[in-house]
C-alpha positions as CSV (number, residue, x, y, z in Angstrom):
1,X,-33.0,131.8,-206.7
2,X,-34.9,130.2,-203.9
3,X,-32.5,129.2,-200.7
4,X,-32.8,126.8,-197.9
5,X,-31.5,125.7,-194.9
6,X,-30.4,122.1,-194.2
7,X,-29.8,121.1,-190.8
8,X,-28.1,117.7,-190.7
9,X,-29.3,115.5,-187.9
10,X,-32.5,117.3,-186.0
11,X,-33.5,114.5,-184.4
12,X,-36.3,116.0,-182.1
13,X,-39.9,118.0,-183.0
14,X,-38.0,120.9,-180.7
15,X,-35.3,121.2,-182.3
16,X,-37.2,121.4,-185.8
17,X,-39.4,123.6,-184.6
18,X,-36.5,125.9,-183.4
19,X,-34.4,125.5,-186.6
20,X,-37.6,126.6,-188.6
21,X,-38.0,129.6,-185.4
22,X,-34.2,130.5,-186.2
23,X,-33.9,131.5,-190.1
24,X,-36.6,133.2,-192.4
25,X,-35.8,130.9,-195.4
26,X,-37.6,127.7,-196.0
27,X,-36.0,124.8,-193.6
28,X,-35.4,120.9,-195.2
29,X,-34.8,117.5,-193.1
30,X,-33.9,114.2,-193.8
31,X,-37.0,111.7,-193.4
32,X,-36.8,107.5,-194.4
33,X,-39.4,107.4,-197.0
34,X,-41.3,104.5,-194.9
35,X,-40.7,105.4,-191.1
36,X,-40.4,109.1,-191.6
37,X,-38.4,111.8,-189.5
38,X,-38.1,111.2,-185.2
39,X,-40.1,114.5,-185.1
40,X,-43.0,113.0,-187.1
41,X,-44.5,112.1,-190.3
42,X,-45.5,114.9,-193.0
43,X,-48.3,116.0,-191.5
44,X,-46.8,116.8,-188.1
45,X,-43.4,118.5,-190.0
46,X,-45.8,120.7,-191.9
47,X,-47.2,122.0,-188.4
48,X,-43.5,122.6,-187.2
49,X,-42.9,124.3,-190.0
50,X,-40.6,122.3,-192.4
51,X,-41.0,123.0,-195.7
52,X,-38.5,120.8,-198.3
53,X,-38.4,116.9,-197.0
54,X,-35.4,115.2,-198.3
55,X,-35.1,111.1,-198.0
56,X,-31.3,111.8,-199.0
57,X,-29.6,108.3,-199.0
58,X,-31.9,106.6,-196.9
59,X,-34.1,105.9,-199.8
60,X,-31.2,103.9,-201.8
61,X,-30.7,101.9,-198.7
62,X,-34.4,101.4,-198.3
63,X,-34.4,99.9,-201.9
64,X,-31.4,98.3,-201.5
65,X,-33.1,96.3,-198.5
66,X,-36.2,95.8,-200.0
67,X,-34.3,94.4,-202.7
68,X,-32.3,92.3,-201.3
69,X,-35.5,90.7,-199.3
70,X,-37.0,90.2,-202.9
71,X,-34.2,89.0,-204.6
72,X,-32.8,86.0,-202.3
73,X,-35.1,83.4,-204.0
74,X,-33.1,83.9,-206.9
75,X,-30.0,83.1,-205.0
76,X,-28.7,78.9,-205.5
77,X,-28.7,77.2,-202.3
């Protein structure tokens, strides 16, 4: 069974970079599906080295927002 590693809270392209440096199984982060993870977009955690991108619950509260936004001129005044 494939395994991973998954750091909560990397926050920085170094410390990415010396999670992925650290273990020799695939590592994950957290990323918002529309303003990505502080160490970069895909592209740049591909180059680090990350290799499973999880949007954990940031994408329900994304939605939830986006929602919200769309749904208020259904709302009575």
């Amino acid at each position: 069974m494939p395994a991973s590693v998954y750091p909560v809270a990397l926050s920085t392209a170094e410390q990415v970079e010396q999670a992925v440096q650290a273990v020799s199984i695939p590592v994950n982060v957290t990323a918002h599906p529309v303003t990505a993870h502080a160490a970069g977009d895909l592209s740049a955690l591909r180059k680090l080295g990350v290799r499973r991108v999880s949007f954990g619950p940031l994408w329900q509260k994304w939605l939830a927002e986006v929602s919200s936004q769309q749904l208020s001129a259904w709302r009575p005044s």
